[in-house]
C-alpha positions in Angstrom: 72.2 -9.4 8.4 74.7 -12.2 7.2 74.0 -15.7 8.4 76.9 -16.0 10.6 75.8 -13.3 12.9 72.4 -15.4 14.1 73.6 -16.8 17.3 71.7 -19.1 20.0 71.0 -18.8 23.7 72.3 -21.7 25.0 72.0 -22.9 29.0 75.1 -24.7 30.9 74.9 -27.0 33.5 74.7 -24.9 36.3 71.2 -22.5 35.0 74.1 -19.8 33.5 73.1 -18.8 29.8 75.8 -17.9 27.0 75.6 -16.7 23.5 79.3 -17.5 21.4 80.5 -13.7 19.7 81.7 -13.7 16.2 85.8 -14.1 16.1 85.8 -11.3 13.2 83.4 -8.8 16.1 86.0 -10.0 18.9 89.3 -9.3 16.9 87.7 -5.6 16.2 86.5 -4.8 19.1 90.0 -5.9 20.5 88.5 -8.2 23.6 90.5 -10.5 25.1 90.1 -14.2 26.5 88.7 -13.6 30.7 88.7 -9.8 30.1 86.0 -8.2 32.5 83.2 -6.9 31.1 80.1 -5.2 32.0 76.4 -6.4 30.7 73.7 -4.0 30.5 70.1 -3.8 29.3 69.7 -1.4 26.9 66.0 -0.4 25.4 65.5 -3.8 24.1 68.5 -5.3 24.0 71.9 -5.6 25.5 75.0 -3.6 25.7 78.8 -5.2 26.3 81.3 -2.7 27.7 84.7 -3.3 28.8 85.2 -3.3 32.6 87.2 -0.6 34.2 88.7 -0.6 37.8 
């Protein structure tokens, strides 16, 4: 596991929690900025999918 992939929960003003996703993971997953996506728990952790009308 390399350094830069240790991330923190962090909690916005309004009680919402975010975690910040690695540029290098974003460009190869090819997400987009505001592209829809779908958050699921997974055994113990979570999985990110894209969203899909």
């Amino acid at each position: 596991m390399r350094k830069k992939d240790i991330r923190k929960i962090t909690k916005n003003g309004q009680g919402a929690y975010y975690i910040s996703i690695p540029k290098d993971l974003i460009k190869e997953l090819k997400l987009r900025e505001r592209q829809k996506v779908i958050v699921k728990k997974y055994g113990k952790g979570i999985l990110i999918e894209d969203w899909k009308k």
